[in-house]
C-alpha positions in Angstrom: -5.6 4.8 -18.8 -5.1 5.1 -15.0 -1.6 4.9 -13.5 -0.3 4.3 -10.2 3.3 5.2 -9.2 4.7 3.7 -5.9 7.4 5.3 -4.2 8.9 5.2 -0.2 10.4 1.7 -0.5 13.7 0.6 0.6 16.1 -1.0 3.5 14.9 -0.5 6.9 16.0 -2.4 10.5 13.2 -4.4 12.4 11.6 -2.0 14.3 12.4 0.6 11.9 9.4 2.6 9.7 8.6 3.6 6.1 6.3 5.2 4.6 4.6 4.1 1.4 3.3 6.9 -1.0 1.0 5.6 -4.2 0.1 8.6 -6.5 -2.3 7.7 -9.0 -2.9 9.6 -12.7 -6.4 9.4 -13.1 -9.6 11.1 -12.4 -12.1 10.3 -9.8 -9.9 9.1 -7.4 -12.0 10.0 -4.5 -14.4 7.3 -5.6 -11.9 4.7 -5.9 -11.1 2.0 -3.2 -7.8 2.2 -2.6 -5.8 -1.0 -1.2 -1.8 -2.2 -0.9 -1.1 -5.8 -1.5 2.2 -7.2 -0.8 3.9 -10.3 -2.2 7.5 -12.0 -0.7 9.2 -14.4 -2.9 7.6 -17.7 -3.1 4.6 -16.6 -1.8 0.8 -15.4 -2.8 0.3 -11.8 -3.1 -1.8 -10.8 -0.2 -3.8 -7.9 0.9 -2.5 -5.5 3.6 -4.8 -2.8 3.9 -7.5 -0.9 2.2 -9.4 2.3 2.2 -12.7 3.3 0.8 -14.1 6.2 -1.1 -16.0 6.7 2.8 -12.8 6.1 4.4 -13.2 2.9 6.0 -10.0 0.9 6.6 -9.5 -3.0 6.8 -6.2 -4.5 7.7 -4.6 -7.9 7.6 -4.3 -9.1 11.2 -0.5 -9.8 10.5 -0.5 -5.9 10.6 -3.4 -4.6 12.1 -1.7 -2.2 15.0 1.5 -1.5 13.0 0.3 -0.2 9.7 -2.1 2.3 9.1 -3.3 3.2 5.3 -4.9 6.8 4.7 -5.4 9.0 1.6 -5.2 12.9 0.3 -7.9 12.9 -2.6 -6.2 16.4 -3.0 -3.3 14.7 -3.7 -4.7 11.8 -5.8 -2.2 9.9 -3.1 -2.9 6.7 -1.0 -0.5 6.4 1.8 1.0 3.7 4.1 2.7 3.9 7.5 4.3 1.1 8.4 5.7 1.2 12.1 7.4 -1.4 13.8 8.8 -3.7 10.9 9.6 -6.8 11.0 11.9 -9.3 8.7 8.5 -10.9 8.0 7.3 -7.4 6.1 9.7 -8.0 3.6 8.0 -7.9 -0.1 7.3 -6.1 -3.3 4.2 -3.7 -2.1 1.4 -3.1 -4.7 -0.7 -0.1 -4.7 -4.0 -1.3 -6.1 -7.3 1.2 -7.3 -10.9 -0.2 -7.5 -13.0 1.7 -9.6 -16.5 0.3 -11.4 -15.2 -3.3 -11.3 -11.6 -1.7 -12.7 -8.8 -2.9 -11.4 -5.8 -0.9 -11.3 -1.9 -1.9 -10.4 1.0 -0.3 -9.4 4.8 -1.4 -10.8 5.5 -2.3 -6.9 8.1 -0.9 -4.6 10.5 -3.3 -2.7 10.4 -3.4 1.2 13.1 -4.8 2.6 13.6 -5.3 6.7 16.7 -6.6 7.7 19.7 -6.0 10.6 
């Protein structure tokens, strides 16, 4: 069983950066697509950005410019920056692996942005 642990949440002011840090248990985690989803209360959870096992990168345009998402296969670790936060960013964010039509979830880590 595959198991992703979130970390790098927290308070931070608009404008402010964090950095997300998704570690994940299993094996064959180069192959994996590796995304973070993020969901505020009341609302859908939504993608934010993924990578692929060739390292291509998609980003929702709410935070294409300010986020980028990169990963250490070393590491077994999926990373992302988040620069330039607004109030708006606030949500639980989800690490999320794709592997053979596997889905994988994280327990979420809480962003908060807020003067």
């Amino acid at each position: 069983q595959v198991q992703l642990v979130e970390s790098g949440g927290g308070l931070v002011q608009p404008g402010g950066s964090l950095r997300l840090s998704c570690v994940s248990s299993g094996s064959h985690f180069s192959s994996y697509a590796m995304s973070w989803y993020r969901q505020a209360l009341g609302k859908q959870r939504e993608l934010v950005a993924l990578i692929t096992s060739l390292r291509n990168t998609n980003y929702a345009d709410s935070v294409k410019g300010r986020f980028t998402i990169s990963r250490d296969n070393a590491k077994n670790t999926v990373y992302l920056q988040m620069n330039s936060l607004k109030p708006e960013d606030t949500a639980i964010y989800y690490c999320n692996g794709r592997y053979r039509s596997m889905d994988y979830w994280g327990q979420g880590t809480q962003v908060t942005v807020s003067s």
